[in-house]
N, C-alpha and C positions, 0 to 999 in steps of 0.2 A: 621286824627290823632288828630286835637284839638278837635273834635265832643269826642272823645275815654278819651281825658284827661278830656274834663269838666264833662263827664257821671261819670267817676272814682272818683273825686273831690266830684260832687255834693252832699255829705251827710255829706261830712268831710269841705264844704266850710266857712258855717258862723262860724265853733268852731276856724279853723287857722287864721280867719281873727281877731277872738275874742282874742286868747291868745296872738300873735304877737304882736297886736295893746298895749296889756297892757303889755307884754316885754318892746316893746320899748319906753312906758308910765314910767313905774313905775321904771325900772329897770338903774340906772344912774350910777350903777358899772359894765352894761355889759362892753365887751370889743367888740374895732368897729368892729373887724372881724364877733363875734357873734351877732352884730346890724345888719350889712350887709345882715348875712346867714335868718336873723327875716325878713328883707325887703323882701327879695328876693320871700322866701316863703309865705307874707303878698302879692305877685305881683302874685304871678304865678296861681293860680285858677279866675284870675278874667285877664288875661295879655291879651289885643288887639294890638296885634304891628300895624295894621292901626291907632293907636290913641296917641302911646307913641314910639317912635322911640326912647328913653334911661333909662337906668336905673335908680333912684334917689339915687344911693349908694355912700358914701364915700368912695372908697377901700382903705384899710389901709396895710402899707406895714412893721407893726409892732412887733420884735420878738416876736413869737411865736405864730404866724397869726395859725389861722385854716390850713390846708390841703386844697389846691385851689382843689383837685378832688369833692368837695363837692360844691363848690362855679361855678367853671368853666361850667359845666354841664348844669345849670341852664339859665345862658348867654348865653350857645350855642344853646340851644332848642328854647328858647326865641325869638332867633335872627338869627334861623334856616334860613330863608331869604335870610339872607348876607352872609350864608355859602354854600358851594359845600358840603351837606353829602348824605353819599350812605342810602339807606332802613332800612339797620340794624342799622345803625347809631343814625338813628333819635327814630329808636323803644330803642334802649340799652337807649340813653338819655332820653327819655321820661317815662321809666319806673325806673330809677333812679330818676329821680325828683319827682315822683307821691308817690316814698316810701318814700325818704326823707320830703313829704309835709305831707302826712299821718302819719308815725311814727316816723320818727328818728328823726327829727328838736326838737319836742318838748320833746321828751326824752332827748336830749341832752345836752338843756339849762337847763333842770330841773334836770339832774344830779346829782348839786352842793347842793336841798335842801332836808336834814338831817331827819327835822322830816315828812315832804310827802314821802320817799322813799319807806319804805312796798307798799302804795298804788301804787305809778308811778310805782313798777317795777309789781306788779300786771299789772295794764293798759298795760304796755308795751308786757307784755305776752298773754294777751288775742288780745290785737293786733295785733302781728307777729304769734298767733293761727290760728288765719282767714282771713289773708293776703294772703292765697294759693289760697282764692276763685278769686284775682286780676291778681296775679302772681306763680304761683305755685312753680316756680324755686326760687325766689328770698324769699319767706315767709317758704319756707322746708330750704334752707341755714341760714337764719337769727335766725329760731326758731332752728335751731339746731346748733349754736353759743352760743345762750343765755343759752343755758341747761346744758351747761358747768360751768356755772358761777351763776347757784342756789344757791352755798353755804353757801351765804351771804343773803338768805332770810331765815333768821331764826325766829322761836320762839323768840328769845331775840329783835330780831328789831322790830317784830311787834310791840310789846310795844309802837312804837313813837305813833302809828297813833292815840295813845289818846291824842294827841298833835294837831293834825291835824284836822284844821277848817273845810277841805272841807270833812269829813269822820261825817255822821251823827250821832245822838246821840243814835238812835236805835242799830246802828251800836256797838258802844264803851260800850254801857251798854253788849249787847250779849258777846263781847269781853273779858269782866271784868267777867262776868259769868264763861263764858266755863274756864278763867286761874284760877277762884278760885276752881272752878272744878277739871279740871286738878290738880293743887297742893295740892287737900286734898288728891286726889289719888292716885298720887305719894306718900306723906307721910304716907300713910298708907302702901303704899307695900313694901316701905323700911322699916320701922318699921317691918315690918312683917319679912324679907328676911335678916336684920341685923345681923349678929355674930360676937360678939366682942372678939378678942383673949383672951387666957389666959393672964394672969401677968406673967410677964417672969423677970428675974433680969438686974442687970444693965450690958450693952454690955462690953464685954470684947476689952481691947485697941490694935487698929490695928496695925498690920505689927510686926515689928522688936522690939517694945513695947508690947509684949504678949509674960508672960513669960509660 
């Protein structure tokens, strides 16, 4: 089973080590629960329990902690060891962690930023796309959650990603293209398609004021 998680990891290992590490660098408003959940997955593609017999987490017992089913899972596979779990047990946990390390983690904490959002929820899509090739069960339920909740990848949002550093400039310029595009052609079809009512006179006064 660890030979099946480090195969699975292995392509996704140096980018979680990379963004974790600058999570928990850069970021001094996370909160500890969401420091915790960056460690954990910062441990888990690289984890030797012959070498570390503990976690280096602070758990925090602080309202409005994360959901421990996200947290728990992680310790328990980890520390599979010291626990009595049956076959399925070990597979349900192990492939919970391997999506949590792969896409949810870092969708999660990235969430909260405003002008990357067009892009993350792009990335997040193309990820739970082809996540079926890992898990088939878990990447058809996930992607077809998210497809509910498109409606907030609009036209008006993309706009931020000219905001957005890590979006290249090749990128932004094409982007400014096709919307001045788009807007000349819109104004032209409305123009075209417009009919303005007649003049009509002033409304007569409602209800019981109409003589």
């Amino acid at each position: 089973m660890v030979e099946e998680v480090a195969t699975v990891l292995e392509d996704v290992k140096d980018e979680a080590l990379r963004w974790t590490l600058q999570v928990l660098q850069e970021r001094e408003d996370l909160r500890d629960d969401y420091r915790d959940w960056s460690k954990l997955v910062n441990l888990f593609p690289r984890w030797c329990p012959s070498r570390w017999n503990s976690i280096p987490c602070s758990w925090s017992n602080a309202p409005g902690q994360m959901d421990v089913k996200v947290l728990y899972p992680f310790k328990i596979w980890m520390f599979r060891g010291q626990f009595r779990l049956t076959k399925k047990e070990g597979v349900d946990s192990s492939g919970f962690c391997l999506f949590v390390v792969r896409v949810y983690a870092k969708a999660w904490i990235e969430a909260s930023f405003s002008v990357q959002a067009p892009r993350l929820d792009l990335e997040l899509i193309k990820a739970l796309g082809t996540y079926d090739k890992i898990d088939p069960e878990i990447g058809d339920v996930a992607l077809s959650k998210l497809s509910s909740h498109l409606w907030y990848v609009s036209e008006e949002l993309v706009g931020l990603s000219v905001f957005d550093s890590d979006v290249s400039c090749e990128t932004k310029n094409a982007m400014v293209t096709a919307l001045r595009e788009r807007n000349l052609t819109e104004r032209t079809r409305l123009r075209k398609e417009s009919r303005f009512p007649k003049e009509v006179g002033p409304r007569s006064p409602p209800g019981r004021l109409r003589q």
